[in-house]
N, C-alpha and C positions, 0 to 999 in steps of 0.2 A: 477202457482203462489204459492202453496203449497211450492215447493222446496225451493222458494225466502224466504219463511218467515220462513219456515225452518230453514235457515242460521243464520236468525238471532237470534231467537231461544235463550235463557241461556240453558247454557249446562249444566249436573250436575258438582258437583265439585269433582275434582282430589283429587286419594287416597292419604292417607298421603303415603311418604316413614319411612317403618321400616330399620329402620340404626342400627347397634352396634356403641359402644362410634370410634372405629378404623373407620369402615366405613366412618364415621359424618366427620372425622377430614380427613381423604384422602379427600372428594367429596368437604368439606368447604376451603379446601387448593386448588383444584383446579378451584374453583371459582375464588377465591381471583386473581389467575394468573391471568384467562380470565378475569375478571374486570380489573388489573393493564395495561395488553398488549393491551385491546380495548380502554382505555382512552388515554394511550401512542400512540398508533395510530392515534388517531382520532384528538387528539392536534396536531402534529405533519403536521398530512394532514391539520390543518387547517392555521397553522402556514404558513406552506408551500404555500399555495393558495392565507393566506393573502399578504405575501411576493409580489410574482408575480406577484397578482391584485397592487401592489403600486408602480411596474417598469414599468407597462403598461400604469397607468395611464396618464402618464405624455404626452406620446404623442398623446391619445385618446383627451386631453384636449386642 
């Protein structure tokens, strides 16, 4: 039972990262990417599903 409550547990909190101003701006730029290309994904897939579910439904109904 120990390990269950464990889990849920608060953790301590994560170190800060020490960055130079270069670092800051490479890791903040590649954020920026992963943000841009998981939104563009994820709209995308959903466009996409909404799409299909409304060519389907017409004979389901």
């Amino acid at each position: 039972m120990s390990r269950i409550t464990d889990f849920y547990r608060i953790s301590p909190p994560a170190p800060g990262r020490e960055m130079d101003d270069d670092a800051r701006s490479k890791y903040y730029r590649r954020l920026r990417l992963q943000a841009f290309v998981a939104a563009t994904l994820g709209y995308s897939l959903y466009y996409v599903c909404r799409t299909s579910l409304n060519v389907m439904k017409k004979p389901i109904l």
